[in-house]
C-alpha positions in Angstrom: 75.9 180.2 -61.5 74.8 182.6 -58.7 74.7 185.6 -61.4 72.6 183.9 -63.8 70.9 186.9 -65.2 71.5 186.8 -68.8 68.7 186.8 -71.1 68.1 184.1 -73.5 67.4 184.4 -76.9 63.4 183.1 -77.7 63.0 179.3 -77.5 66.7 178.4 -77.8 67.8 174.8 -76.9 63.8 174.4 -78.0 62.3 173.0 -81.3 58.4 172.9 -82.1 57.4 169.9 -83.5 54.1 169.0 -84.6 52.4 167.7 -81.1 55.3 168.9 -78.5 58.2 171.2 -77.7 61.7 169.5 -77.7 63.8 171.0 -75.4 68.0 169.6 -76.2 71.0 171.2 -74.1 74.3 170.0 -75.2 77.2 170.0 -72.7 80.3 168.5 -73.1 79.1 166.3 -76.1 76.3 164.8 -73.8 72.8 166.0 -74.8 70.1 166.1 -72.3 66.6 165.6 -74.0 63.1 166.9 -72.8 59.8 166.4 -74.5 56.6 168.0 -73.6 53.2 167.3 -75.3 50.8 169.6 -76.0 47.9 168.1 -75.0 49.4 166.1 -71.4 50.7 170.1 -70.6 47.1 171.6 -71.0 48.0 172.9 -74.8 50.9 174.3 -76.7 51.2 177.9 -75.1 51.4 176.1 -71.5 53.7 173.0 -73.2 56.1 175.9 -74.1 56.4 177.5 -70.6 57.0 174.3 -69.1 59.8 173.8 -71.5 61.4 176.8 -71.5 61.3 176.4 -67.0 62.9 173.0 -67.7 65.1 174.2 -70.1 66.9 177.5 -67.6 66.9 174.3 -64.9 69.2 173.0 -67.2 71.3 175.5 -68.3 72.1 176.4 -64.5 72.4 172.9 -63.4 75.3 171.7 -66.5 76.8 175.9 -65.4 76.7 176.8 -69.2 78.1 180.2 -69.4 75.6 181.8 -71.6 77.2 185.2 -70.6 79.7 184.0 -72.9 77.7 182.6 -75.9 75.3 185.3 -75.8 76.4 188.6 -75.1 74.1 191.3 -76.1 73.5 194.0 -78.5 72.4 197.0 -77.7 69.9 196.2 -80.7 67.2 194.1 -79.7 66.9 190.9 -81.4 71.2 190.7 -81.7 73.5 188.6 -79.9 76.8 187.1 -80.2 76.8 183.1 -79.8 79.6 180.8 -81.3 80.2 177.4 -82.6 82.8 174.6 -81.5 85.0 173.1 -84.6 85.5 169.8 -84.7 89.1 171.1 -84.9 88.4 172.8 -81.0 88.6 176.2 -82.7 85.4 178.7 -81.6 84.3 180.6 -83.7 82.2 183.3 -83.0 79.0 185.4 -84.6 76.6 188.2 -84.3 73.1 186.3 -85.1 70.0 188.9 -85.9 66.9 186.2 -85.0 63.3 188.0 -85.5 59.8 186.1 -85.0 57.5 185.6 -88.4 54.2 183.6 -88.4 55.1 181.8 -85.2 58.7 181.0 -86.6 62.1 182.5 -85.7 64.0 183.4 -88.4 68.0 183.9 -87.9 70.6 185.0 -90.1 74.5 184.9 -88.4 77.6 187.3 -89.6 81.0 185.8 -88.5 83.9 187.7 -86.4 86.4 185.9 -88.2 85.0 187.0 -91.5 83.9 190.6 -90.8 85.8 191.5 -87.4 83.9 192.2 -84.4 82.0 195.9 -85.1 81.4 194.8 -88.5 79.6 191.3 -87.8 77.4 192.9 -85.3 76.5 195.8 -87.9 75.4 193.7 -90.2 73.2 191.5 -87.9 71.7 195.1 -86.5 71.4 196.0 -90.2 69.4 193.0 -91.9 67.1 192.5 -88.5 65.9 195.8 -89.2 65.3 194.8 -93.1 63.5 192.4 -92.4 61.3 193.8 -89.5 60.6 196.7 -92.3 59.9 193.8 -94.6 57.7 192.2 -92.3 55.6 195.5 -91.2 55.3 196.5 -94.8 53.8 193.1 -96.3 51.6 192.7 -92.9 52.9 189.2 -91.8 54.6 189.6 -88.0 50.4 189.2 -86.9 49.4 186.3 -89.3 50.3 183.0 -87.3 50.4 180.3 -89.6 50.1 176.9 -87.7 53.1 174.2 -88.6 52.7 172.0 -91.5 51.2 169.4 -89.8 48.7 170.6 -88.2 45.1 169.0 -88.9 42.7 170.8 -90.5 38.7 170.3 -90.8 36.1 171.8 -93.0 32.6 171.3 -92.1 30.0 171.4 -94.4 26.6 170.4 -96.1 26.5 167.7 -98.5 25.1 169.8 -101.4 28.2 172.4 -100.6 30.2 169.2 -101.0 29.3 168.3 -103.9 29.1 172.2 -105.8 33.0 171.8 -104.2 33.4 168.6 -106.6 31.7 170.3 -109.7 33.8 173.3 -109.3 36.6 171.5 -108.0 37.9 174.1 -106.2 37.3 175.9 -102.4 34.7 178.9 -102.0 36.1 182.0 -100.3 33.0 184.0 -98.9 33.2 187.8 -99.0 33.4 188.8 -95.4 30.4 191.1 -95.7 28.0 188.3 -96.0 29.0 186.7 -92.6 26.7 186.7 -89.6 29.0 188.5 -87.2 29.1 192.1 -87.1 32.6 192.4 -85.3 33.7 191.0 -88.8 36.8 193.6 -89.9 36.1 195.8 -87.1 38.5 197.4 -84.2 38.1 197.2 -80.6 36.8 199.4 -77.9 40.1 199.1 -76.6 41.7 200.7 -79.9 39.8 204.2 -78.9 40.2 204.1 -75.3 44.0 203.2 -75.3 45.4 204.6 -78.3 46.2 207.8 -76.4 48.5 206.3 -74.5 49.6 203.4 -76.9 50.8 206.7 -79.2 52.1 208.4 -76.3 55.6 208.6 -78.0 55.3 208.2 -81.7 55.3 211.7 -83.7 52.5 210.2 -85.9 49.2 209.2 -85.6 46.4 208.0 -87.2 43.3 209.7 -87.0 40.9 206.9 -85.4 38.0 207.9 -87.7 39.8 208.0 -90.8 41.3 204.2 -89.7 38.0 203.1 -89.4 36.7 204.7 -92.6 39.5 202.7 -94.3 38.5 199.4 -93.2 34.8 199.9 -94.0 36.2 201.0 -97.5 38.3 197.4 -97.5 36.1 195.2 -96.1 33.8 194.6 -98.9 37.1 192.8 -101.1 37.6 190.6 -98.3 37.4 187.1 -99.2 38.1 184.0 -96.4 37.9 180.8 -96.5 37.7 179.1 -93.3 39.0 175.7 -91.7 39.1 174.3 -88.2 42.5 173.0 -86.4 42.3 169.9 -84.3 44.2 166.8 -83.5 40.3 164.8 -83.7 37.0 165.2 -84.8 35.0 167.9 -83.0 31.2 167.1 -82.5 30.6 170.8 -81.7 31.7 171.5 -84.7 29.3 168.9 -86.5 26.3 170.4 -84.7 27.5 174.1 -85.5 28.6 174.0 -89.2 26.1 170.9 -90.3 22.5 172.0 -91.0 21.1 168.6 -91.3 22.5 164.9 -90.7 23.4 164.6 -94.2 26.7 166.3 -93.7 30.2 166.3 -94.5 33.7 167.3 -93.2 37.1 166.9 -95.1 40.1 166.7 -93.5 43.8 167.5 -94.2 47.2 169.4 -93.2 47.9 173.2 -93.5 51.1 171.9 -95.7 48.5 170.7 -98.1 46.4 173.7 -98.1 49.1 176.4 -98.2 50.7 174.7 -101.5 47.1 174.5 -103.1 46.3 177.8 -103.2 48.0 181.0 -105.1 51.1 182.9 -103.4 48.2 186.0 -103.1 46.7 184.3 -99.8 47.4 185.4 -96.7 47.1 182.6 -93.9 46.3 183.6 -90.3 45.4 181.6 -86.9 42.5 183.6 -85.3 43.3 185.2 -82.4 40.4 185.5 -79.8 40.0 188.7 -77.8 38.0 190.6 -75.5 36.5 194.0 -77.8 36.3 195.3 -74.5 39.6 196.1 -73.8 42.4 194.2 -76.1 44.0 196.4 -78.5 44.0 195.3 -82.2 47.5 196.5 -83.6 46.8 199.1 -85.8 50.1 198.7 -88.3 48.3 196.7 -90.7 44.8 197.3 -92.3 44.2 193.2 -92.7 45.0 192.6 -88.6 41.3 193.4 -87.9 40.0 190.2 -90.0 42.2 187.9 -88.0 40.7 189.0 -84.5 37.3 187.5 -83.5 35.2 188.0 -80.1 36.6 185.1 -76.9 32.8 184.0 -77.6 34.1 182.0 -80.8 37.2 180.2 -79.6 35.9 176.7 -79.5 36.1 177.2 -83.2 40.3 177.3 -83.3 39.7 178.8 -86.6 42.7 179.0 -89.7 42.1 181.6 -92.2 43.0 182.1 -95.8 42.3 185.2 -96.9 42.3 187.0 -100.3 41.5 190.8 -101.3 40.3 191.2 -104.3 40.9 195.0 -104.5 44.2 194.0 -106.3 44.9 193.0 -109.8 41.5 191.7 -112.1 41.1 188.5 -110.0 37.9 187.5 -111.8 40.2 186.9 -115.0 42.2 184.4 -113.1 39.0 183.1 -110.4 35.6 183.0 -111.1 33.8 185.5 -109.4 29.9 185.2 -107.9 27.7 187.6 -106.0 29.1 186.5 -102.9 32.3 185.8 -103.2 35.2 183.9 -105.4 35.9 180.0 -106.6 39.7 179.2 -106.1 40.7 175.7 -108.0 42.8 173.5 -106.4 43.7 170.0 -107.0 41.5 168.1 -104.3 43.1 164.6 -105.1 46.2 166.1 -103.5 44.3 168.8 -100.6 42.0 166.2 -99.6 43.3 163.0 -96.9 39.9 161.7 -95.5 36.2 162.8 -95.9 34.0 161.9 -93.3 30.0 162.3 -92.7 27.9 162.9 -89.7 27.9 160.9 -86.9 24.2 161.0 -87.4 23.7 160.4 -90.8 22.0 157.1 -92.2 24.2 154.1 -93.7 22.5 154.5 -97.2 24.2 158.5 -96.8 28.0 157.0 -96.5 26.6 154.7 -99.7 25.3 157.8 -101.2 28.6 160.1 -100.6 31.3 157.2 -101.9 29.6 156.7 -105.4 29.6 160.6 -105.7 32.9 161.2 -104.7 33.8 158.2 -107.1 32.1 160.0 -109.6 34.3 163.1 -109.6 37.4 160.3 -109.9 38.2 160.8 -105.6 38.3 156.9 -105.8 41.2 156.5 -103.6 40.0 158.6 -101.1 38.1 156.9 -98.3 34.8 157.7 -97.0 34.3 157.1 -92.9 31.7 157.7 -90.9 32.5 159.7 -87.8 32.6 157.3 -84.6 31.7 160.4 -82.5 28.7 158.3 -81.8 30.3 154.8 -81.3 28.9 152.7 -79.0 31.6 152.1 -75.5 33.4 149.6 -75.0 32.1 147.1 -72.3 
């Protein structure tokens, strides 16, 4: 296909799944299969480009006419594809597809059932109710991670155990958090907004956007967790004050359905405040940026406000922030303590979680500090 300029629509032929892309091209019923793992590509972003290279290889090499499957809109986010009966009819659609927490969402209107102009009318019509959607309830910035991912909370053992008498997960106001880039914008926001606004008729005034977060950011409440595949020992030395620590572990799936619909869940995105512009279209998008300095930490936020609705009638609210209960028998898969810690401190931590009826959850003790293998 020497004209092979069409564009493709995001990650088509390509499936995330929890450790690696999937790349599948179908062509005359013979499927060609391509994995790529995230951690043999150098991690997921790199994984993807990899796949989607792979994936146009493909596509030119089995000369699949995507000129034909995907013709193009003059809306963005609207193409025309079809589908092959078993029958050998083809049937064709306008499909809207728009991006939400790290997920394309797609919605198709047939030709046969709506004609031509009224199929692609309808695609144009409910991308843009859902990208108004979207904009409105602030969710086209907050990434959440695939259900699978691993999740790690890091803490001391007298936290653990107020977690067990409380049974429930402490969400911190934001305000009492060491960094003060906590909630704020860029540098980048004043020295580019100028031209970022170039061509919209409205415009903030920069102050008045600040003024509004520092008006906000007291009734921010987050609860933080740390996404890795293993056990991180920076993370043990960073989070643990003394060797007598603990660190549960368990899958945003789990977390997501413990908590209320009212939390928002985020990946933190790691920028320079130099120069990277913080997307002004939502007043919570400045508590899911931190400074490049913290991205060992791969932090996953939930985050609350508790400027809405009387939360301390449904969660009980402290000085410094709010209790959330949950059931831990189902949030909770392993707990493990420090590498460091003592043997009598493993002892110490399975009667206590015992004691608060966790008996069929496991204590370990992190092998971070293993000895080799000869």
């Amino acid at each position: 296909m020497d004209n092979y300029t069409v564009e493709i629509p995001e990650n088509h032929y390509i499936t995330e799944y929890p450790k690696q892309w999937m790349v599948q091209v179908k062509k005359d019923g013979k499927i060609t299969t391509k994995c790529f793992n995230f951690i043999k590509c150098g991690g997921k972003e790199k994984a993807l480009i990899k796949a989607k290279l792979i994936r146009d290889k493909l596509i030119k090499e089995k000369n699949i006419d995507l000129n034909i499957r995907f013709r193009k809109s003059v809306k963005e986010g609207v193409n025309k594809t079809f589908d092959n009966r078993k029958s050998g009819e083809k049937v064709y659609y306008w499909q809207a597809t728009i991006m939400n927490n790290g997920k394309q969402m797609s919605k198709r209107f047939s030709e046969k059932t709506y004609g031509q102009k009224e199929a692609e009318r309808l695609a144009v019509e409910w991308r843009e109710k859902v990208k108004k959607n979207l904009l409105e309830t602030g969710q086209t910035l907050f990434e959440k991670p695939s259900d699978n991912t691993n999740i790690w909370r890091y803490m001391d053992f007298t936290k653990f155990v107020y977690m067990l008498e409380k049974e429930a997960l402490f969400f911190p106001k934001i305000v009492t958090f060491n960094d003060p880039y906590e909630g704020s914008y860029s540098k980048g926001n004043k020295a580019i907004r100028d031209f970022v606004f170039s061509r919209s008729v409205k415009k903030d005034n920069f102050k008045e956007l600040v003024s509004k977060i520092k008006k906000i950011r007291p009734f921010i409440n987050v609860n933080c967790w740390h996404m890795n595949d293993f056990e991180s020992d920076g993370m043990w030395k960073l989070y643990s004050q003394t060797n007598e620590s603990i660190c549960i572990k368990t899958q945003f799936k789990k977390l997501e359905k413990a908590l209320p619909n009212n939390i928002k869940f985020s990946k933190v995105k790691y920028i320079d405040y130099k120069k990277t512009w913080i997307p002004e279209t939502d007043i919570y998008y400045p508590f899911i940026y931190k400074r490049i300095s913290f991205s060992h930490e791969n932090e996953l936020r939930a985050i609350l406000d508790s400027s809405f609705g009387r939360l301390s009638e449904k969660f009980e609210e402290t000085e410094f922030g709010f209790w959330i209960k949950v059931n831990l028998q189902v949030l909770i898969q392993q707990i493990y303590v420090s590498p460091e810690s003592p043997d009598w401190f493993l002892d110490l931590v399975e009667k206590v979680k015992n004691k608060y009826k966790l008996t069929n959850k496991r204590v370990y003790k992190s092998p971070l500090n293993n000895d080799p293998y000869e």
